[in-house]
Structure formats: structure tokens, C-alpha cells
C-alpha positions in Angstrom: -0.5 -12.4 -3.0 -2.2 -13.8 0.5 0.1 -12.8 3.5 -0.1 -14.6 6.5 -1.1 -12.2 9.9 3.2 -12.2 11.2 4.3 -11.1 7.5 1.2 -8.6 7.6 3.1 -7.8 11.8 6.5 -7.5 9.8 5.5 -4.8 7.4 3.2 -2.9 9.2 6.8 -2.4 11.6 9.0 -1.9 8.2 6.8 0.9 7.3 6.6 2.8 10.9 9.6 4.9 9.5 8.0 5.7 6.2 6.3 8.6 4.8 3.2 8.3 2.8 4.2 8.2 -0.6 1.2 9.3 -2.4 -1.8 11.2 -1.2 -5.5 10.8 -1.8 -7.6 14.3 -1.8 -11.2 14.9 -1.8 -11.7 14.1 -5.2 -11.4 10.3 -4.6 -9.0 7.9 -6.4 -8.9 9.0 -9.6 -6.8 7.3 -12.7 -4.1 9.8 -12.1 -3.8 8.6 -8.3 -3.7 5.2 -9.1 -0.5 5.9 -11.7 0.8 7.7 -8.9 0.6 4.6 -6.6 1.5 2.5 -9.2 4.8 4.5 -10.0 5.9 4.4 -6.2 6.0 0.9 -6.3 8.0 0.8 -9.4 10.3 2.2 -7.0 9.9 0.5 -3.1 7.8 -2.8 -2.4 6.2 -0.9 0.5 4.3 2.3 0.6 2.1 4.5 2.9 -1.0 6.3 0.7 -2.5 9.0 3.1 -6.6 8.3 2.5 -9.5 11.2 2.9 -12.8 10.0 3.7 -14.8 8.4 6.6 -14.0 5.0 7.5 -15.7 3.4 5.3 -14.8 5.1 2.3 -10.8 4.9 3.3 -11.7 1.2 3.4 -13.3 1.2 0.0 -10.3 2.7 -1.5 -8.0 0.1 -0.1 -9.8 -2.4 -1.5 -10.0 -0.6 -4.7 -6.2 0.0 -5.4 -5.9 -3.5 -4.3 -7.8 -5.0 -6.6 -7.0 -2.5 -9.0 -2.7 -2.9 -9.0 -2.0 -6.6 -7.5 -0.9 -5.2 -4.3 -2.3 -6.6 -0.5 -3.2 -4.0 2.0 -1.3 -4.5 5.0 -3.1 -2.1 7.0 -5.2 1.0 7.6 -4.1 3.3 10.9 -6.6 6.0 10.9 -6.3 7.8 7.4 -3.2 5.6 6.1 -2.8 2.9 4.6 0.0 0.4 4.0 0.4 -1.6 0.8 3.2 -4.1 -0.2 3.3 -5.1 -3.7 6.2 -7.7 -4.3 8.6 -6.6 -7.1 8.6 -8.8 -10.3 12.3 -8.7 -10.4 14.1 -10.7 -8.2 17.6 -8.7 -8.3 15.3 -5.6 -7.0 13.8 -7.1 -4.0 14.5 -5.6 -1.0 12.1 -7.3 1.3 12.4 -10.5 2.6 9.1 -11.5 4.2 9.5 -14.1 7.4 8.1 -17.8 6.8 
């Protein structure tokens, strides 16, 4: 799913309160990490995922579970990063992005 720069703005302020849901350690993202992400958003559309590494390598990951679950990054502050996965049933969504 392709978000637009003011529904990427929306989120990013919808998840200021959050905690991150699901840490990343020094062994990398590992199969077991990725369930672990994956089983978060069977619960909540949005998530924090606290991210070890440089720069670069936080940015790697992002775009791994990305392309790895069907979810958009909404964006990295320092060693966290935001993701928003829509949920597939309509009764359970609780986000309603702006236009």
C-alpha cells in the first residue's frame, strides 16, 4: 500500500504515544522477529519496532520487514521505526487514514 507524505504526517503523530511493540537485538531480524512483528499487527494497524544497527543497517531492516509482511514504513526516528499495515478486515479497522 503507497501512502501519500500527509497520511505518512498522520501516523507518524498517531504513533508519538506508542511503545515499540517488538524489539530487534544484535542478532539481526531473524524468522522469529519477523513472527513477532507479524503477530503485533494481528493485533493494531500501527507499531513501533525498536532497530539495533548503524543507520544503514536500521534502514535495511525496514525495508526488509516491509517487503517481507505487506506493511509501508512510515518512518525511522533514530533507532525506531514505524510501520502501518492496514487490517484485512474491515469491522477491525481502527485507522482512518486522511484523503
Amino acid at each position: 500500500m503507497e501512502l501519500h507524505g500527509t497520511q505518512r504526517k498522520y501516523l507518524r503523530g498517531l504513533a508519538h504515544e506508542l511503545r515499540p511493540a517488538v524489539q530487534v537485538g544484535k542478532d539481526g531480524l531473524s524468522g522469529a522477529v519477523l513472527q513477532s512483528i507479524e503477530e503485533a499487527f494481528s493485533h493494531q494497524e500501527l507499531i513501533k519496532v525498536k532497530l539495533a544497527g548503524d543507520r544503514h543497517e536500521r534502514k535495511s531492516m525496514a525495508t526488509t520487514i516491509d517487503e517481507s509482511l505487506g506493511c509501508s514504513c512510515v518512518g525511522l526516528i533514530g533507532s525506531v521505526g514505524i510501520f502501518y499495515r492496514q487490517h484485512s478486515d474491515p469491522e477491525k479497522r481502527r485507522i482512518a487514514l486522511p484523503g
